[in-house]
N, C-alpha and C positions, 0 to 999 in steps of 0.2 A: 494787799489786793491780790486776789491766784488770779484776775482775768489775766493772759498772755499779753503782751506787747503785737503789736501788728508789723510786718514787712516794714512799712514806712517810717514807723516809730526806730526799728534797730537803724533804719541806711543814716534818720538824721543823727542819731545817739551817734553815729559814727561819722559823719560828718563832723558833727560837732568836738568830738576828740582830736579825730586828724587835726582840726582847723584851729584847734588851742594848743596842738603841739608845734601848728608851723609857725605860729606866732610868739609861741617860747624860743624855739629855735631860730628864727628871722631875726628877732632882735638879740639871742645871742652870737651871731651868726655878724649881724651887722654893730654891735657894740663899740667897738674898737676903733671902727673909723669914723663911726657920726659923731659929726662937730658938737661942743659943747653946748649951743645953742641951737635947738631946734624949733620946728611950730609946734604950737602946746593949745593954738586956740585957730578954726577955722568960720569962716562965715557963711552965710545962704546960697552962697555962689561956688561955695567949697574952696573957696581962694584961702591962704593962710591971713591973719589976721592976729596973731600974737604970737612972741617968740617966748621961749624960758632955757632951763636947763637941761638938758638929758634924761638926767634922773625922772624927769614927768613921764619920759614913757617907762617909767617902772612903776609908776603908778597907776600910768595906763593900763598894762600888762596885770596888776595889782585887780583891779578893779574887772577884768576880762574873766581872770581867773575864778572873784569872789563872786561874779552872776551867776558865772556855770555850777557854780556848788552852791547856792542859794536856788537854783532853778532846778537843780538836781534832788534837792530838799523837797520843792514844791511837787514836784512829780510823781515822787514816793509818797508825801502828804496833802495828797489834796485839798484836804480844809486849811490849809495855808494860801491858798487861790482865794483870792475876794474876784465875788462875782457878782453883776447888779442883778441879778436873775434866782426866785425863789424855786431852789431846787433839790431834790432830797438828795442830797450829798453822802448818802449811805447807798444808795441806787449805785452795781456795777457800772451801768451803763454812762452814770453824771459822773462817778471815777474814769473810767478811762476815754473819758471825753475829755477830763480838766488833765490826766494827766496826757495825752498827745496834744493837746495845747500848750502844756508846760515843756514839754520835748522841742515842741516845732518853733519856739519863744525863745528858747534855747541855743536852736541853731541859729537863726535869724539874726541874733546880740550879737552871738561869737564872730560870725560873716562880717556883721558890721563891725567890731572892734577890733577884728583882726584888718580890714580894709581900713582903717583909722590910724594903726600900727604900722603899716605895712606906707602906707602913702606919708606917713610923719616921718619915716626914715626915709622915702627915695626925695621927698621934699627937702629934707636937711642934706641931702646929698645931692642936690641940684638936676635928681633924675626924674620929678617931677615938680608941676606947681599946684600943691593942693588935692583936695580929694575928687577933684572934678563934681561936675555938673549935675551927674546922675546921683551921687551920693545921697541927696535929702531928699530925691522921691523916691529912691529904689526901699529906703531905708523906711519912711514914711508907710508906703504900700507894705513893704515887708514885715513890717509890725502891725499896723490899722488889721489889714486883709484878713491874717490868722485870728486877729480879735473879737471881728466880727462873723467871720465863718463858724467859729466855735462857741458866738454867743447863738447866732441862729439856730446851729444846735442844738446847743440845752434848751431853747426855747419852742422847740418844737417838740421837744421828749411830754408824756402823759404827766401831770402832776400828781401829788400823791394825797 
């Protein structure tokens, strides 16, 4: 695709880097001291609600990593985007509509998995309890919000 990327497309592409480098670094950063048992499972209330072993946030970590490079995929290949909406997906305009949706899906995951990471260590470290309260609406809205902003979109583009 030669359309450009927009201002808001590079600030999240960059967001979204920083935000997977603090959470490679957080957790190597904090390795060494968190106890062998941490939370591995939180509830609706963000309270902890299952313990395991350490190793789970390297799964965690694991699994952060492998969105950002599967969402990274979608963004470059758009016809990898399922979308309920019949739309000529060779149209400039329905490519860089799916891919700064795929951008902005991108950052949003990382945010939230690095917030998952980040409160599973200060959790196991007695410097929190859980991911608090706001987690499953912020998180909710954070993902709904861009999915239906950018269905409204396409669906208001000319058909073909």
């Amino acid at each position: 695709m030669n359309t450009p990327r927009s201002t808001p497309d590079w600030i999240l592409e960059a967001v979204s880097a920083v935000t997977l480098a603090a959470a490679i670094g957080d957790v190597a950063l904090h390795w060494r001291i968190l106890p062998q048992r941490i939370p591995i499972h939180f509830g609706a209330s963000g309270d902890p609600n299952g313990w395991g072993d350490k190793n789970m946030l390297l799964l965690l970590l694991s699994s952060t990593i492998g969105m950002a490079i599967l969402l990274t995929i979608a963004e470059t290949r758009q016809r990898l985007i399922n979308v309920p909406l019949n739309v000529d997906r060779d149209s400039p305009q329905v490519r860089s509509i799916l891919r700064s949706m795929a951008i902005v899906m991108k950052a949003v995951i990382i945010l939230a998995f690095f917030w998952i990471t980040d409160a599973t260590m200060r959790t196991a470290l007695g410097e929190a309890h859980g991911l608090g309260r706001a987690f499953l609406p912020l998180f909710l809205g954070g993902t709904l919000a861009p999915a239906i902003y950018y269905a409204v979109k396409l669906k208001r583009l000319p058909r073909k």
